[in-house]
C-alpha positions in Angstrom: -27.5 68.1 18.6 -30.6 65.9 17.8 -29.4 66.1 14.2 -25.7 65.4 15.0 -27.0 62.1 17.2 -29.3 60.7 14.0 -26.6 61.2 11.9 -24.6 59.1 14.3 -27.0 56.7 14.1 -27.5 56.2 10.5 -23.8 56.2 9.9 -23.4 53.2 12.1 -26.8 51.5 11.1 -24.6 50.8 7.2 -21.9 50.2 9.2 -23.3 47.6 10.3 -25.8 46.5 7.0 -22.2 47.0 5.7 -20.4 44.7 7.4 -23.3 41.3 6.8 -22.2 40.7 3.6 -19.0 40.2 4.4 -19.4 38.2 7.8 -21.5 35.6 6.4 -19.6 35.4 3.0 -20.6 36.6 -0.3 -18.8 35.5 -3.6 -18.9 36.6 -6.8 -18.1 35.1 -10.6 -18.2 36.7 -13.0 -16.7 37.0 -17.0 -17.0 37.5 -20.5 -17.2 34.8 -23.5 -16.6 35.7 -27.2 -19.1 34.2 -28.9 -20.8 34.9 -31.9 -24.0 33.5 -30.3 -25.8 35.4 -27.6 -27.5 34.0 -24.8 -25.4 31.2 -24.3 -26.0 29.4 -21.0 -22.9 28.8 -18.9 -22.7 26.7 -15.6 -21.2 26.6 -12.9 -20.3 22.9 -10.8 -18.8 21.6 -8.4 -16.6 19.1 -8.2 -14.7 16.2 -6.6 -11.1 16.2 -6.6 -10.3 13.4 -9.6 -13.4 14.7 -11.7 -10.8 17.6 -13.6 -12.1 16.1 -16.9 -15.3 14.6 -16.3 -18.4 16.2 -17.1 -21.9 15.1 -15.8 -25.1 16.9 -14.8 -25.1 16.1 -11.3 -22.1 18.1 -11.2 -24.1 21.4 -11.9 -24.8 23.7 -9.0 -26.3 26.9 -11.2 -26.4 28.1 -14.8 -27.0 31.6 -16.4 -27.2 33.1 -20.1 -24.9 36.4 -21.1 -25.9 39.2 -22.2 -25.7 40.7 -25.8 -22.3 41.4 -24.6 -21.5 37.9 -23.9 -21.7 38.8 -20.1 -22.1 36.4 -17.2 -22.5 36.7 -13.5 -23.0 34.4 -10.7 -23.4 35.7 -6.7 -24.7 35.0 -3.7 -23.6 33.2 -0.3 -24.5 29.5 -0.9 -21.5 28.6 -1.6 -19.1 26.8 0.4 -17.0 28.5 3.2 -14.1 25.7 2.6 -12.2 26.0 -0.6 -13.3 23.4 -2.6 -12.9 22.7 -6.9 -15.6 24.4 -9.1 -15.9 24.3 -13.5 -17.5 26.9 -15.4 -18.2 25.8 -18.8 -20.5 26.9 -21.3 -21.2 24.4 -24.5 -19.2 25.5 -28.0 -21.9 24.9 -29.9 -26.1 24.3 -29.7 -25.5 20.4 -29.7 -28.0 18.7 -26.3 -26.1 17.4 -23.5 -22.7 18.7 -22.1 -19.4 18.6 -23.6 -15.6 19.6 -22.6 -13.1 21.1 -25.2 -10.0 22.0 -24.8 -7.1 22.0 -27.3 -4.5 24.5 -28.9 -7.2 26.2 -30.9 -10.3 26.7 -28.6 -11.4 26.1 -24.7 -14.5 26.4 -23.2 -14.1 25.7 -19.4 -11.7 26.1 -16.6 -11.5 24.1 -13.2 -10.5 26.3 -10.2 -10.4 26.4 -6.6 -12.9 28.8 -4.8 -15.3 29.7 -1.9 -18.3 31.7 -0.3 -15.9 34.8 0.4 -14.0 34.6 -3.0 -14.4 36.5 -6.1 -13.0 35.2 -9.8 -13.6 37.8 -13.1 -13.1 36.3 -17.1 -11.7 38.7 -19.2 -12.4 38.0 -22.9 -9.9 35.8 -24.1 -10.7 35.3 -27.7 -11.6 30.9 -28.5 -10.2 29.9 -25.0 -12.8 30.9 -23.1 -12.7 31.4 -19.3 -8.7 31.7 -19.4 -6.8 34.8 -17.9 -9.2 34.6 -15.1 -8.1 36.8 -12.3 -9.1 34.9 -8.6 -9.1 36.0 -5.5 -8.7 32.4 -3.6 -4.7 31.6 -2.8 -5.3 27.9 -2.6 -5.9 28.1 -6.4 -2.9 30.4 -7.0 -1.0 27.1 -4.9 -2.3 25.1 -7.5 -1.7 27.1 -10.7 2.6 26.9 -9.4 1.4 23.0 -8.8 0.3 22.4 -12.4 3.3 24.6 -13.6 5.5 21.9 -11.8 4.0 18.9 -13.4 3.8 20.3 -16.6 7.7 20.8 -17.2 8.2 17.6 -15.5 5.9 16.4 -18.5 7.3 18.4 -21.4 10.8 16.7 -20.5 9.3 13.1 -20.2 7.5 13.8 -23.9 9.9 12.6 -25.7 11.0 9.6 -24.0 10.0 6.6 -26.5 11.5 3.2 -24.5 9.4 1.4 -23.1 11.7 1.1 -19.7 12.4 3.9 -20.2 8.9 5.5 -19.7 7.9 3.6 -16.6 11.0 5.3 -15.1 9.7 8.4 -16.0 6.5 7.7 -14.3 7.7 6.6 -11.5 10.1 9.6 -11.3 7.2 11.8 -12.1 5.2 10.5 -8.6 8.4 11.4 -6.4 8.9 14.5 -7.5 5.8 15.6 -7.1 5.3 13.7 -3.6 8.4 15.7 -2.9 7.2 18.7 -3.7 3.9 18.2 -1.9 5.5 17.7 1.1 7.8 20.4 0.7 6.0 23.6 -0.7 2.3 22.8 -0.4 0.3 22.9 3.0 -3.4 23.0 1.5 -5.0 19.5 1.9 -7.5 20.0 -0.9 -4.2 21.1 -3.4 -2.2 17.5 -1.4 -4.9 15.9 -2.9 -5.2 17.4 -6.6 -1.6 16.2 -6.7 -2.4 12.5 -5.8 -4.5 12.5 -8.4 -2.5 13.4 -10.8 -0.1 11.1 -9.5 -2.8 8.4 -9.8 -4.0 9.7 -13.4 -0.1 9.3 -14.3 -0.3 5.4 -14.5 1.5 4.9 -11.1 1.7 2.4 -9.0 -0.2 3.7 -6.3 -0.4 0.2 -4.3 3.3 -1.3 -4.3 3.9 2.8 -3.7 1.8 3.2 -0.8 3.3 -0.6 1.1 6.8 1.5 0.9 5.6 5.2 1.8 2.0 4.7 3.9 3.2 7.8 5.6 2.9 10.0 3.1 -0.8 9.2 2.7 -1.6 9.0 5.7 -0.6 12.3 5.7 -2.6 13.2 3.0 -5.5 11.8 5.1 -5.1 13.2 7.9 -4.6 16.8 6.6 -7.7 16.6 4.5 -9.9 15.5 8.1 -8.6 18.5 10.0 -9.8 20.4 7.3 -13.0 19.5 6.3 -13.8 17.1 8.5 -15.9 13.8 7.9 -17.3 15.5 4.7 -16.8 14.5 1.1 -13.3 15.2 -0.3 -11.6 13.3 3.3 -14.6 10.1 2.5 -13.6 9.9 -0.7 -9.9 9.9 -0.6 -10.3 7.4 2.6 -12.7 5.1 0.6 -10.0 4.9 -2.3 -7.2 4.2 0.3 -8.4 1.9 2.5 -9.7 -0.3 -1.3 -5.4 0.0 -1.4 -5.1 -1.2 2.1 -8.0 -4.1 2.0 -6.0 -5.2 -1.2 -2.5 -5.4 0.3 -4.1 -7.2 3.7 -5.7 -9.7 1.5 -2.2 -10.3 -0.4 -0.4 -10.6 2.8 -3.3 -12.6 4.0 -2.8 -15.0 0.8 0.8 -15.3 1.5 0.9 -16.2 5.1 -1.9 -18.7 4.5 0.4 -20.1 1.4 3.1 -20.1 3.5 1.3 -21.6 6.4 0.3 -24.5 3.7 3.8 -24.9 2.7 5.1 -25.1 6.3 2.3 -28.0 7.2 3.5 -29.9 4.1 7.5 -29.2 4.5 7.1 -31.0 8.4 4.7 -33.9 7.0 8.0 -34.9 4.2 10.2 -34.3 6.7 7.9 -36.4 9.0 8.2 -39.5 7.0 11.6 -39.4 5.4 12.9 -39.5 9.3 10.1 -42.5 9.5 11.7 -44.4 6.9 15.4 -43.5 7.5 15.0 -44.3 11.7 13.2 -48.0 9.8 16.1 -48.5 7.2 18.8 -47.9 10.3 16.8 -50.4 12.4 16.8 -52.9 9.5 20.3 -52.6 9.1 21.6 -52.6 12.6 20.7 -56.5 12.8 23.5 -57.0 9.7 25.9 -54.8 11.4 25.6 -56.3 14.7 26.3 -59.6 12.5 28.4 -58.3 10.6 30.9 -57.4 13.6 30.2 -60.7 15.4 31.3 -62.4 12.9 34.3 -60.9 12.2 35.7 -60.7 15.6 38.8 -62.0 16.7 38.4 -64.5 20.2 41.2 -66.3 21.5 40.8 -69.7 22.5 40.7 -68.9 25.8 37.6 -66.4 25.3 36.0 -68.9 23.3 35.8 -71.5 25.5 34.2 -69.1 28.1 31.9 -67.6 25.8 30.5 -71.1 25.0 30.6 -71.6 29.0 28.5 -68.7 29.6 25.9 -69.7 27.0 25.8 -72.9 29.1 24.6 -70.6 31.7 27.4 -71.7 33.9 28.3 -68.8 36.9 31.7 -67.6 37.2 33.0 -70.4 39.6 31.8 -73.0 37.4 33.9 -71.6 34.5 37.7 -71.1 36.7 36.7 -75.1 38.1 36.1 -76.1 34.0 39.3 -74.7 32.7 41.0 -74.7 35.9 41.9 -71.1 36.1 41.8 -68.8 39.0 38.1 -66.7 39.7 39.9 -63.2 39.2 41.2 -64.5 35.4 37.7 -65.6 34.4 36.4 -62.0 35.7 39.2 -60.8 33.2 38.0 -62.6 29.9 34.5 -61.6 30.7 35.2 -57.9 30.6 37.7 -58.7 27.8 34.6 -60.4 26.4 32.0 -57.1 26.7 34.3 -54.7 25.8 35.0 -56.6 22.1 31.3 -56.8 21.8 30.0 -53.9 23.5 28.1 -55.2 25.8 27.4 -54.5 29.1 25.7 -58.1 30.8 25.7 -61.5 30.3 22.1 -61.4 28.7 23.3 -59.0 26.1 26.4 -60.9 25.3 24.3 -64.1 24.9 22.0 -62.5 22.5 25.3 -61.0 20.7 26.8 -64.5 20.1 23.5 -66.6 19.3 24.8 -66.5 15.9 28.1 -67.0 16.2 29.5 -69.4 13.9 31.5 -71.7 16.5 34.8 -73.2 14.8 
């Protein structure tokens, strides 16, 4: 019984020593390269999302040498728990410093997605090293379709030699794979591998992101939930709000312009009405003398035109010609309405010119 209880125990105490590795995260990397040359040092780095073919040393987390084999391993749990964009590399030949090589004939690195709980093997692959690789991390099976996506879209653009013509197949380039972001990927770190090869593609990414802020503030917004106020969601923001900053400033320039323009449109219009409203008032005199001198008075509205200039009231006028009060009161309103006046004071002004027969 006391033998059955201890075995009990023990069985549950790995259980449980069992289990640790696995709670807290434990990855592992691990390869072959085929190399004449033993002991060759490969590293491992990490690094941000538009650094695909940069290569620097503060991009190095941890190095290691193979074995006579040309083995390599890396482990442990210090890793990241988020996926996030590793390179192992291992220099072709003994030169110092760090170098990236990859063409039809020979590779020696390979950028993947990974984290703490993931494990990624090397097969030997002949001059490409690190290719074939076998990963356990989904994300960077999501971006191996990605790359496969953008790489026919390139092979048909290849060939295109106008000019024109190429821009358009840039430009087509970006909304096909902004389309098939928002369609088939959900990953924020993959959302923003694929704006940077947008970005790397020559495009447009300001008069873009003026007609289609939406889709990076999507980008943005997925890349926070995920990882939070950390690097990959500060950089991206950093580089899109430069975008935003410059369109403000543009629009800023342009209102202000505008502004300018308005101010100067209202001062010309300002003083053409100045002069025109001083040319009519110079010219009214002329007309008004112009029409007083060509109007046609009888002899009777003569007379008591002349009579009125004298000053002379109403009564005084019928007495001088001997006509009746009402038919004096007829000429004088015969009198304003051929010059358009409305008083004896205007009508006397109107006629100080006259030229009298």
């Amino acid at each position: 019984m006391l033998k059955e209880k201890t075995s009990r125990v023990l069985f549950l105490i790995i259980l449980i020593l069992s289990a640790v590795p696995t709670c807290y995260g434990q990855y592992k990397i691990s390869g072959y390269i085929d190399a004449e040359q033993k002991n060759k040092t490969v590293y491992l780095s990490l690094l941000k999302y538009d650094e695909e073919t940069m290569i620097t040393e503060n991009q190095i987390l941890f190095s290691t040498e193979t074995d006579e084999d040309g083995y390599f391993e890396f482990k442990g749990q210090l890793l990241s728990e988020k996926d996030k964009l590793y390179r192992i590399h291992s220099n072709i030949n003994t030169i110092k410093g760090l170098q990236l090589v990859s063409d039809n004939e020979k590779s020696n690195y390979h950028n993947f997605i990974f984290s703490n709980r993931d494990t990624i093997h090397f097969p030997k692959s002949g001059n490409n090293w690190f290719s074939g690789s076998q990963n356990s991390n989904l994300a960077d099976k999501e971006w191996g379709k990605l790359k496969s996506f953008e790489a026919q879209l390139e092979k048909n653009n290849a060939q295109i030699k106008n000019k024109e013509a190429q821009q358009q197949a840039v430009n087509d380039f970006a909304e096909k794979v902004k389309s098939y972001t928002e369609k088939s990927i959900k990953h924020p770190l993959l959302k923003l591998l694929a704006f940077s090869d947008i970005k790397r593609n020559d495009y447009n990414i300001k008069n873009d992101f003026e007609k289609d802020e939406a889709f990076y503030d999507g980008v943005s917004n997925s890349l926070k939930s995920y990882y939070g106020e950390t690097s990959y969601y500060l950089q991206y923001q950093d580089e899109i709000s430069k975008i935003s900053n410059v369109i403000l400033q543009q629009k800023y320039a342009f209102q202000r312009k505008l502004n300018y323009f308005l101010v100067f449109l209202v001062l010309v219009l300002g003083v053409i009405s100045a002069l025109q409203f001083k040319r009519l008032k110079l010219l009214k005199p002329k007309q008004n003398q112009f029409g007083v001198s060509n109007l046609t008075l009888t002899n009777q509205e003569e007379k008591i035109a002349k009579l009125i200039l004298e000053d002379k009231a109403n009564k005084e006028i019928a007495d001088e010609l001997f006509i009746s009060l009402s038919t004096v009161k007829t000429h004088i309103r015969n009198l304003y309405a051929k010059l358009d006046v409305a008083n004896r004071h205007e009508l006397a002004a109107k006629l100080k010119n006259h030229p009298w027969d």
